[in-house]
N, CA, C and O atoms as a DFTB+ gen file, in Angstrom:
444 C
 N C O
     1  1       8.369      12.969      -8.106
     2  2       8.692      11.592      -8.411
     3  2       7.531      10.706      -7.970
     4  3       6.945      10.810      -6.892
     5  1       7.276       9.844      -8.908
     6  2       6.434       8.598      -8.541
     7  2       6.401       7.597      -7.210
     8  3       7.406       6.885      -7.241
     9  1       5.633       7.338      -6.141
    10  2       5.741       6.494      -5.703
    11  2       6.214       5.324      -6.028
    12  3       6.257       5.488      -7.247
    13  1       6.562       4.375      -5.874
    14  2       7.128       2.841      -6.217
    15  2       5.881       2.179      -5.510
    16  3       5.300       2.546      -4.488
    17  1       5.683       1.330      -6.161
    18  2       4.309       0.481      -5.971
    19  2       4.520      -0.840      -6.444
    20  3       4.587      -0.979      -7.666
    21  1       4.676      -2.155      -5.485
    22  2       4.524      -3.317      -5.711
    23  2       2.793      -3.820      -5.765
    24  3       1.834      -3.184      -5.327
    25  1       2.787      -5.069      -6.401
    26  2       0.884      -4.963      -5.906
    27  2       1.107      -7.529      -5.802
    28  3       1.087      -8.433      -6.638
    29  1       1.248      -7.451      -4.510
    30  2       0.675      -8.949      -4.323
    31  2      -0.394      -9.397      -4.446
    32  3      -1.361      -8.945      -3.833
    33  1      -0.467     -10.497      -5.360
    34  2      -1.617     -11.167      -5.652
    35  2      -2.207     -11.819      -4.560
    36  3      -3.400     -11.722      -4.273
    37  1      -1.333     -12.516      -3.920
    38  2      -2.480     -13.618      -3.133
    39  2      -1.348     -13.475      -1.167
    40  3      -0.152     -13.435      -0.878
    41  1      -2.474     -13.452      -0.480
    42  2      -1.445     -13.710       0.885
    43  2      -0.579     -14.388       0.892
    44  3       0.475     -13.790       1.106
    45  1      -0.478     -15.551       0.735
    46  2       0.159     -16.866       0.276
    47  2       1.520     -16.195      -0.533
    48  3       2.574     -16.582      -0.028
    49  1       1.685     -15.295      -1.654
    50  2       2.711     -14.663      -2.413
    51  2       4.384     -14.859      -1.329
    52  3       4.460     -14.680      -0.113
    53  1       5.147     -15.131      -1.960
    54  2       6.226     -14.455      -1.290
    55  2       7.106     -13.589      -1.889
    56  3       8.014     -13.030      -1.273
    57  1       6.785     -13.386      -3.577
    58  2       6.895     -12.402      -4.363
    59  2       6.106     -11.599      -4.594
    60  3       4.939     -11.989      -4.566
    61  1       6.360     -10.153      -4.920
    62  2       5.379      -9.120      -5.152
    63  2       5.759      -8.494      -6.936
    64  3       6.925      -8.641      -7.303
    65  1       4.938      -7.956      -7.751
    66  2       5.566      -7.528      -8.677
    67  2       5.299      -6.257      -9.039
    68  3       4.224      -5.684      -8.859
    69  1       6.355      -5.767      -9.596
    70  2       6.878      -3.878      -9.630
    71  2       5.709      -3.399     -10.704
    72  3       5.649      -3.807     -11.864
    73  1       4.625      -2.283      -9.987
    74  2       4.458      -2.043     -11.378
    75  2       4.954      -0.555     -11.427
    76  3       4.183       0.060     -12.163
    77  1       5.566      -0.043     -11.121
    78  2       6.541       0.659     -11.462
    79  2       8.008      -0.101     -11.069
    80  3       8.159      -1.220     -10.580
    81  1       9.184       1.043     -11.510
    82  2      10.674       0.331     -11.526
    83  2      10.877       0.775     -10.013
    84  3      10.544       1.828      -9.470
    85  1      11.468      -0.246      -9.539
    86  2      11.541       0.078      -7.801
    87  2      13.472       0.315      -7.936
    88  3      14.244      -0.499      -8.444
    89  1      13.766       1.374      -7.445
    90  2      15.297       1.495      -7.356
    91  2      15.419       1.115      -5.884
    92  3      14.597       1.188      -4.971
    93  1      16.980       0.585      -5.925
    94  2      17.724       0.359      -4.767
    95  2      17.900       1.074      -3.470
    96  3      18.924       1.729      -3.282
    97  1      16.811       0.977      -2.415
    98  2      17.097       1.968      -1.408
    99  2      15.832       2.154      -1.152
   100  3      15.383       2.226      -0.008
   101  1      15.015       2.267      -2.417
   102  2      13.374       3.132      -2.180
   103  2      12.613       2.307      -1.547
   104  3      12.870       1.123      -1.766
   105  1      11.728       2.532      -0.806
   106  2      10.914       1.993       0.185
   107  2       9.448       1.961      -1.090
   108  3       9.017       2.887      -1.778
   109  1       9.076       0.783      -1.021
   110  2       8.047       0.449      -2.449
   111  2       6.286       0.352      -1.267
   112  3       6.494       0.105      -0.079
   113  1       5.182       0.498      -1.589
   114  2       4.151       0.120      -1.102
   115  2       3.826      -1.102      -2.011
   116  3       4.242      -1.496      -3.100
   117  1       3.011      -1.488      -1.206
   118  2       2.476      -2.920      -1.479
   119  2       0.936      -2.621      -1.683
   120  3       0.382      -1.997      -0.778
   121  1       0.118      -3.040      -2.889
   122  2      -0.842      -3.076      -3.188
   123  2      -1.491      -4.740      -3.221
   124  3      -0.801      -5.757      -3.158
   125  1      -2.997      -4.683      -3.338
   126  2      -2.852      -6.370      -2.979
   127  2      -3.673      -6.750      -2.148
   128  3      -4.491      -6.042      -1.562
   129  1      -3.464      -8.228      -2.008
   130  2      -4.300      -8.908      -1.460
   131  2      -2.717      -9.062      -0.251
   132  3      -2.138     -10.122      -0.010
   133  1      -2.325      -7.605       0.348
   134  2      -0.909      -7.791       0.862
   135  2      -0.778      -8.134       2.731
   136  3      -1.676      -8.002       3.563
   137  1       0.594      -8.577       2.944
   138  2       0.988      -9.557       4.162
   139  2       1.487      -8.233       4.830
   140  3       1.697      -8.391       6.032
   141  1       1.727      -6.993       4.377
   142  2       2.803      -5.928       4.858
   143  2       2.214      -4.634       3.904
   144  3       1.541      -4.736       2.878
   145  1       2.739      -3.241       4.653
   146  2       2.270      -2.421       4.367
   147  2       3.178      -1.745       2.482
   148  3       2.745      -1.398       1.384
   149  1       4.897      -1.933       3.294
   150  2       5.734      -1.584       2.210
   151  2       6.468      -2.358       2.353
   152  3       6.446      -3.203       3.248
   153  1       7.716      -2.176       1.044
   154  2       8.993      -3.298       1.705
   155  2      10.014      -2.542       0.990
   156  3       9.489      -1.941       0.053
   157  1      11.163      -2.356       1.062
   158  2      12.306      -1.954       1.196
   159  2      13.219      -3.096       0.375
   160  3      13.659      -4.192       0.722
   161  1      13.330      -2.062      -1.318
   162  2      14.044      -2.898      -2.212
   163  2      15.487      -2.708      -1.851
   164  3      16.015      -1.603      -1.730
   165  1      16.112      -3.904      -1.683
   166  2      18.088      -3.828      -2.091
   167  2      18.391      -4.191      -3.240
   168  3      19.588      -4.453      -3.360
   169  1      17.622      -4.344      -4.371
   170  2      18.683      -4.016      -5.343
   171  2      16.906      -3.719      -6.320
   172  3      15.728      -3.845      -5.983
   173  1      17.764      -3.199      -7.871
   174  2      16.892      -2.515      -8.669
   175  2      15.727      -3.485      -9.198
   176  3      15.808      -4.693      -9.418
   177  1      14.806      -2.772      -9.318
   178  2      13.454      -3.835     -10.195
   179  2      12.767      -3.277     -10.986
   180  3      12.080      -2.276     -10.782
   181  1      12.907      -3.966     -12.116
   182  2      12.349      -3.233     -12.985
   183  2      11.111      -3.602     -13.321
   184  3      10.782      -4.772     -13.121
   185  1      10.259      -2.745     -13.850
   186  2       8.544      -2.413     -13.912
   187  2       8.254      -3.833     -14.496
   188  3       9.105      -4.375     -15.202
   189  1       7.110      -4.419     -14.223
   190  2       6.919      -5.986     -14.187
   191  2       7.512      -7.562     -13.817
   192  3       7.037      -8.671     -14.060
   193  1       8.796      -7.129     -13.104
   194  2       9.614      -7.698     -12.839
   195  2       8.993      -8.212     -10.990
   196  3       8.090      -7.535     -10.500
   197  1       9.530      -9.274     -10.259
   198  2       8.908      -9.666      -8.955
   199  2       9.957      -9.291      -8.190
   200  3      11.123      -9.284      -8.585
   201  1       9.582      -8.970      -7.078
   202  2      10.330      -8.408      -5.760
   203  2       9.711      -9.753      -4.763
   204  3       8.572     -10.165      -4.544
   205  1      11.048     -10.172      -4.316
   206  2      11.019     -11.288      -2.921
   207  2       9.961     -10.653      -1.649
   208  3      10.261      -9.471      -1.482
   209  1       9.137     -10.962      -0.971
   210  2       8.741     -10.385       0.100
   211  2       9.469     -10.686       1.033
   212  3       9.633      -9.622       1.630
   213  1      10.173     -11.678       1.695
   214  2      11.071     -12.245       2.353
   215  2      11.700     -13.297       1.809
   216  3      11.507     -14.062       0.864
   217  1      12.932     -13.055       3.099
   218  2      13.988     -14.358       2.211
   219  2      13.456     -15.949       1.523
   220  3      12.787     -16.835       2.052
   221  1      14.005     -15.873       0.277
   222  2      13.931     -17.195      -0.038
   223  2      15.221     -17.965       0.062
   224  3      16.340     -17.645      -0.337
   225  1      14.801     -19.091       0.708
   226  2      16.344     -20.095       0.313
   227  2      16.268     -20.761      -0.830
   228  3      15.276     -20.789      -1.558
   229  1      17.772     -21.559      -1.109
   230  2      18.159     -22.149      -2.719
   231  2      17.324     -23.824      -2.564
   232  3      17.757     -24.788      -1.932
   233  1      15.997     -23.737      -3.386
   234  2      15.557     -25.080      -3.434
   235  2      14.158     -24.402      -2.879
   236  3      13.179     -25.014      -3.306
   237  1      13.857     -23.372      -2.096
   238  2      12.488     -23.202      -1.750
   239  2      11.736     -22.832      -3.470
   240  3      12.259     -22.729      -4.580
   241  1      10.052     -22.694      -2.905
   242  2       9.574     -22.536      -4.054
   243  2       9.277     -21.286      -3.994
   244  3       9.092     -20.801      -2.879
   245  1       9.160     -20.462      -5.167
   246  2       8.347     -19.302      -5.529
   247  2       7.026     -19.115      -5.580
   248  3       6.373     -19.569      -6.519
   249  1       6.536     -18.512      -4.709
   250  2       5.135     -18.417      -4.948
   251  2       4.278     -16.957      -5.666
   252  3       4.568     -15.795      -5.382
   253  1       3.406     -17.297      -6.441
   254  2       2.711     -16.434      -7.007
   255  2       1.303     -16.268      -7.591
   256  3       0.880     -17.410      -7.769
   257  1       0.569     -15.553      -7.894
   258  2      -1.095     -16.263      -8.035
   259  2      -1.371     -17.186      -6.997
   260  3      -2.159     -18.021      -7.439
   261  1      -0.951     -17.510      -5.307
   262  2      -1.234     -18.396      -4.143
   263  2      -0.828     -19.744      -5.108
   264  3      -1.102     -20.766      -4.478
   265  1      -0.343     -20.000      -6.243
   266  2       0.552     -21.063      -6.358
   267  2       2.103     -20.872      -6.402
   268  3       2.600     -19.752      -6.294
   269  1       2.806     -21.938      -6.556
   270  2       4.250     -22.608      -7.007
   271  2       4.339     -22.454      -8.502
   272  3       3.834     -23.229      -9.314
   273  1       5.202     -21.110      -8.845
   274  2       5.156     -21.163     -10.363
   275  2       7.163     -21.104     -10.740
   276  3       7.719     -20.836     -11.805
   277  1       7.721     -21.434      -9.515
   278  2       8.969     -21.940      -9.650
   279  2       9.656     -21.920      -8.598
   280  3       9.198     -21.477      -7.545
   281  1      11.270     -22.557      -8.753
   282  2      12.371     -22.743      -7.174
   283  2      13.310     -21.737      -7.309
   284  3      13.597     -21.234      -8.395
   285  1      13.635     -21.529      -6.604
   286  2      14.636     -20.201      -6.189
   287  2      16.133     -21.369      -6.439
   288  3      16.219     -22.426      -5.814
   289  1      16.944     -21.015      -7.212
   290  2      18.297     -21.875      -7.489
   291  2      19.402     -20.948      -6.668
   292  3      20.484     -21.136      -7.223
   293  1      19.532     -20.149      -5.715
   294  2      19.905     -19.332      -5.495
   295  2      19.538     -18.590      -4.129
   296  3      18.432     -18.115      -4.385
   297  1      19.856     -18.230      -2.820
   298  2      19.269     -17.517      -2.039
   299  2      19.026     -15.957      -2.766
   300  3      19.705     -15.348      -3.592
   301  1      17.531     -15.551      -1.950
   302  2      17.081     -14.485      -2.340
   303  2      16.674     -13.445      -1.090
   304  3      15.678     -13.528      -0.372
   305  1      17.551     -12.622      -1.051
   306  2      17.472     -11.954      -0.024
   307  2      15.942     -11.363      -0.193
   308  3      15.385     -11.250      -1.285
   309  1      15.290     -10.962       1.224
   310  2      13.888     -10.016       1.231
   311  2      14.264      -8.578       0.271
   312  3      15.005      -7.651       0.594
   313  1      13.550      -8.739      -0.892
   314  2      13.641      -7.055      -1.232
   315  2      14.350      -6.973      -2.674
   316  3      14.291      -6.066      -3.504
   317  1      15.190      -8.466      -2.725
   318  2      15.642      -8.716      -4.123
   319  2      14.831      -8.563      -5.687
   320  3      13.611      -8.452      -5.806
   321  1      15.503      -8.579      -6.458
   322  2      15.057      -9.112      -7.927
   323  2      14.838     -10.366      -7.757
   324  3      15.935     -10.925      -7.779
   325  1      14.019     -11.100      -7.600
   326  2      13.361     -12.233      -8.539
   327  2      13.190     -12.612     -10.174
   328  3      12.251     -12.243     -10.880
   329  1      14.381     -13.477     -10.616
   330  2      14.250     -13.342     -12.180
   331  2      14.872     -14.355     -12.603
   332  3      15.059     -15.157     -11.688
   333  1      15.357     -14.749     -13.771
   334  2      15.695     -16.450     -14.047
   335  2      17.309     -15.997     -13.577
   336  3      18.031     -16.457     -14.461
   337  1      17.818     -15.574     -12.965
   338  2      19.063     -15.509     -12.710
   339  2      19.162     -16.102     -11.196
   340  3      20.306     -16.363     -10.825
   341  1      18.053     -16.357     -10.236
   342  2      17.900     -16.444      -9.257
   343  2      16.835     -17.933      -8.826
   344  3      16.459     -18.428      -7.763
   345  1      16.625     -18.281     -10.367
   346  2      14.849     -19.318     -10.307
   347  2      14.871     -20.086     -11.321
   348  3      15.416     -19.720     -12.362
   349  1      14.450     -20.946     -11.233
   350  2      14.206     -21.649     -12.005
   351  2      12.322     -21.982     -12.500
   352  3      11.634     -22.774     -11.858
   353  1      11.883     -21.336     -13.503
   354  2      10.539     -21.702     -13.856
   355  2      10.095     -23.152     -14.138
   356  3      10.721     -23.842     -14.943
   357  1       9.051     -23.600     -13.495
   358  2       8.269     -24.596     -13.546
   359  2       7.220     -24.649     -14.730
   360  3       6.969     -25.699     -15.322
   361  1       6.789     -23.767     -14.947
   362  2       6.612     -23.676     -16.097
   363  2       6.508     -23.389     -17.722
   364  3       5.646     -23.314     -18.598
   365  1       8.326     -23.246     -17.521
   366  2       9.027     -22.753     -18.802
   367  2      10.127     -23.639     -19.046
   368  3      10.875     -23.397     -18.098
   369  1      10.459     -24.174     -19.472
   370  2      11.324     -25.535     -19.755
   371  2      12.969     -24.260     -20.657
   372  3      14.150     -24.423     -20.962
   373  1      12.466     -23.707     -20.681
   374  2      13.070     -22.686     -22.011
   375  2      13.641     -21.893     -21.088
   376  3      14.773     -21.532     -21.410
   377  1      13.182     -21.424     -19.866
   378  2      13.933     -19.994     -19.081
   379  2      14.963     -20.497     -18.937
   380  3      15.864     -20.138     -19.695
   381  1      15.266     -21.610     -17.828
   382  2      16.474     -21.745     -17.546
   383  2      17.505     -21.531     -18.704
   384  3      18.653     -21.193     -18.412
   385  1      17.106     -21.731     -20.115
   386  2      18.256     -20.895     -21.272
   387  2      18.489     -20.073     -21.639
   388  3      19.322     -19.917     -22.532
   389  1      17.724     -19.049     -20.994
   390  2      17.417     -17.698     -21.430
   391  2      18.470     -16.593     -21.176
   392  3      18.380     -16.689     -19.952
   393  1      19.177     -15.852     -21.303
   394  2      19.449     -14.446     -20.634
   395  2      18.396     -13.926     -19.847
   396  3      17.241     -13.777     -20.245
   397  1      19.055     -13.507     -18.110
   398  2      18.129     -13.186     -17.288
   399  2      17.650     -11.687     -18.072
   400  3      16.445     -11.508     -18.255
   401  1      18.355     -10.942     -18.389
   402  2      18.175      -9.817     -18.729
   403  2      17.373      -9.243     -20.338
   404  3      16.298      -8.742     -20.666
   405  1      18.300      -9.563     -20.829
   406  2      17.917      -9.486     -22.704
   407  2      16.677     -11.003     -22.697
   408  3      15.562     -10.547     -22.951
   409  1      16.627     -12.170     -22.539
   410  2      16.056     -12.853     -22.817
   411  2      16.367     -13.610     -23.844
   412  3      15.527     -14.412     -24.253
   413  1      17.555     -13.515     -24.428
   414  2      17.720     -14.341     -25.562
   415  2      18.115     -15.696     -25.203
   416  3      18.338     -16.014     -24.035
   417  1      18.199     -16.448     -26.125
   418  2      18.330     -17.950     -25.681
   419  2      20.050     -17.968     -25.592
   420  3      20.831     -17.267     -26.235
   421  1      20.341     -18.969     -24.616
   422  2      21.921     -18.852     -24.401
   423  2      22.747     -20.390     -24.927
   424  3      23.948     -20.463     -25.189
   425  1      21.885     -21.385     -24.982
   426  2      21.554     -22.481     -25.732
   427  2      21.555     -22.987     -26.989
   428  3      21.478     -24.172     -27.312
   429  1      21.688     -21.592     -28.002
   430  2      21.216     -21.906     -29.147
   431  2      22.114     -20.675     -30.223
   432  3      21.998     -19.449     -30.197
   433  1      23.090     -21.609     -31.206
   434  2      24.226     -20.934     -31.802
   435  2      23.545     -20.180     -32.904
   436  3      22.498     -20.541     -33.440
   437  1      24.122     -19.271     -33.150
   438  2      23.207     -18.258     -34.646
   439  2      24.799     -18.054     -35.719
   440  3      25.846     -17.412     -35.639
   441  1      24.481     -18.543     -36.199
   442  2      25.333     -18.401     -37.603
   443  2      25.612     -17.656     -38.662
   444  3      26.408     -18.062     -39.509
């Protein structure tokens, strides 16, 4: 089996992102410009998807690339999924309508 491998962009990060699928339980390494050696996912992540490095609270910001690329609407435990089910993007006006999962718009009736 594959290692699980997160890889942080910037120290500053408090998200990391999967580039493999990190399952629930598995202890992931951190690649990176990283704050920590590994971190220890509680729930599943899937391959390109961001893993919390530590807790976020509801209203803190997300950090990524050493910027603010959205707010956590939601506490986020250390080790979580990070995803529009949990955030709100700053620079997507559109996520917040989205399906966290499928991505389809939830906003918009099809006939």
């Amino acid at each position: 089996m594959e290692e699980a491998k997160v890889f942080q962009i910037h120290t500053d990060d408090n998200v990391a992102t999967a580039l493999t699928a990190v399952s629930a339980g598995t202890e992931a390494r951190i690649l990176g410009d990283r704050t920590m050696e590994r971190i220890l996912a509680v729930t599943d992540i899937p391959t390109g998807h961001k893993i919390a490095l530590r807790d976020i609270a509801p209203g803190e910001a997300i950090i990524k690339y050493g910027v603010v690329i959205g707010q956590a609407t939601a506490a986020i435990p250390r080790g979580s999924w990070v995803h529009l089910h949990v955030m709100h993007s700053l620079y997507d006006e559109r996520s917040s309508h989205l399906d966290a999962v499928t991505g389809a718009p939830k906003d918009t009736k099809y006939e």
